[in-house]
C-alpha positions in Angstrom: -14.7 2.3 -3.0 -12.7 -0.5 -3.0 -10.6 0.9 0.2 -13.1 0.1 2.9 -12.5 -3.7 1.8 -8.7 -2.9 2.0 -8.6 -1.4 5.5 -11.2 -5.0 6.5 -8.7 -6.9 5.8 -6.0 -4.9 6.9 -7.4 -4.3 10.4 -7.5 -8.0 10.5 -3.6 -8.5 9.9 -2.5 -5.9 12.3 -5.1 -7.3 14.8 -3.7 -10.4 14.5 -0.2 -9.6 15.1 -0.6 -7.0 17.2 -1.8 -9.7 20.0 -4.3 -7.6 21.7 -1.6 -4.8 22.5 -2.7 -0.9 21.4 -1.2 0.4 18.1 0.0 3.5 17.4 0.9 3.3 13.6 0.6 1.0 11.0 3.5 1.8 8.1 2.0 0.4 4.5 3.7 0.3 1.4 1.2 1.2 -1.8 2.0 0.7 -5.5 0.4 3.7 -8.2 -1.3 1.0 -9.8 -3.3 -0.3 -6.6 -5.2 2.7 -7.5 -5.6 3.5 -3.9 -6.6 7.0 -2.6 -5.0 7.8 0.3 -7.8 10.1 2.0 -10.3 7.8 1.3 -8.2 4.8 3.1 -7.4 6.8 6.0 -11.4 7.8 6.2 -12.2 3.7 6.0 -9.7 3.0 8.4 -11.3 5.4 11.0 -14.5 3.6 10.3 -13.7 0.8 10.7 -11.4 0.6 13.8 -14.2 1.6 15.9 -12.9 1.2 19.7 -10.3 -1.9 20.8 -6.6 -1.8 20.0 -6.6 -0.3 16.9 -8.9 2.4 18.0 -6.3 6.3 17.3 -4.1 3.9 15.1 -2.6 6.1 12.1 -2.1 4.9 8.8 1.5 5.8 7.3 1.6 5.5 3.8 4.9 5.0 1.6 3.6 5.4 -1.8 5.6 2.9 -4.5 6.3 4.4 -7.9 5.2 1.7 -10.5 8.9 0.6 -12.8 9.1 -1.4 -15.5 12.1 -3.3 -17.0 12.3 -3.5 -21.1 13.4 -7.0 -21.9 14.7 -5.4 -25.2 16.9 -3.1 -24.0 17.3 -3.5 -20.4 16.1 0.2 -19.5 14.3 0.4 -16.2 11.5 2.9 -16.4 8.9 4.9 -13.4 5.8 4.5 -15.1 3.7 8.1 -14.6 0.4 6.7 -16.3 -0.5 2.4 -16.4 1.2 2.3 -20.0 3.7 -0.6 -20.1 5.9 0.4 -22.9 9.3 1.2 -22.5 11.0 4.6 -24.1 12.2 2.7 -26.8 8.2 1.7 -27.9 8.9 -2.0 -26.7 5.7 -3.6 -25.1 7.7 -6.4 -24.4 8.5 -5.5 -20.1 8.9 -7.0 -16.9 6.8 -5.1 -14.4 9.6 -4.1 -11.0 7.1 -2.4 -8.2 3.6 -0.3 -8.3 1.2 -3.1 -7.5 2.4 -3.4 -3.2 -0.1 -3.7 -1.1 2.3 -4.8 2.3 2.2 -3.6 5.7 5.5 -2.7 6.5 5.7 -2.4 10.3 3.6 -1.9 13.3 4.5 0.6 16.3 3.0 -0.3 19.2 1.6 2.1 21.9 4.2 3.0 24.1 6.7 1.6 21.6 
């Protein structure tokens, strides 16, 4: 449950920035390939926000289709499973998005 180390660290970022002032939301961009379920974040977010500023923060995930571009023959392509071959059976691809992990924005209480 590789999530509960996610929101850590997270929790940690938004702290930071957030100065001390209550949060309200927390916007995240997630790439497919991060593998990340979103239930189970927003269950390890709740545990571990505990009380202080972050205490009722929501998480607001934008999920990030994974894309690759074929060096071959320029196609881009939304990956549905983690196979990195373009339609035209090249392997030989430039991976675009689907591995984000980035907090997007904050919105502050009151905000």
């Amino acid at each position: 449950m590789h999530e509960l180390s996610i929101c850590s660290a997270l929790a940690a970022i938004v702290e930071e920035h957030a100065a001390g002032r209550p949060v309200a939301q927390i916007h995240l961009d997630i790439g497919h390939l991060r593998q990340v379920i979103p239930e189970t974040l927003m269950y390890s977010w709740e545990i571990i926000v505990g009380e202080g500023p972050l205490e009722g923060s929501e998480l607001v995930i934008n999920h990030i289709a994974a894309q690759i571009e074929c060096h071959q023959c320029g196609v881009v392509t939304t990956l549905e499973a983690p196979v990195f071959r373009c339609g035209c059976g090249s392997t030989d691809t430039k991976l675009l998005s689907g591995d984000e992990l980035l907090v997007r924005s904050l919105q502050l209480r009151g905000d």
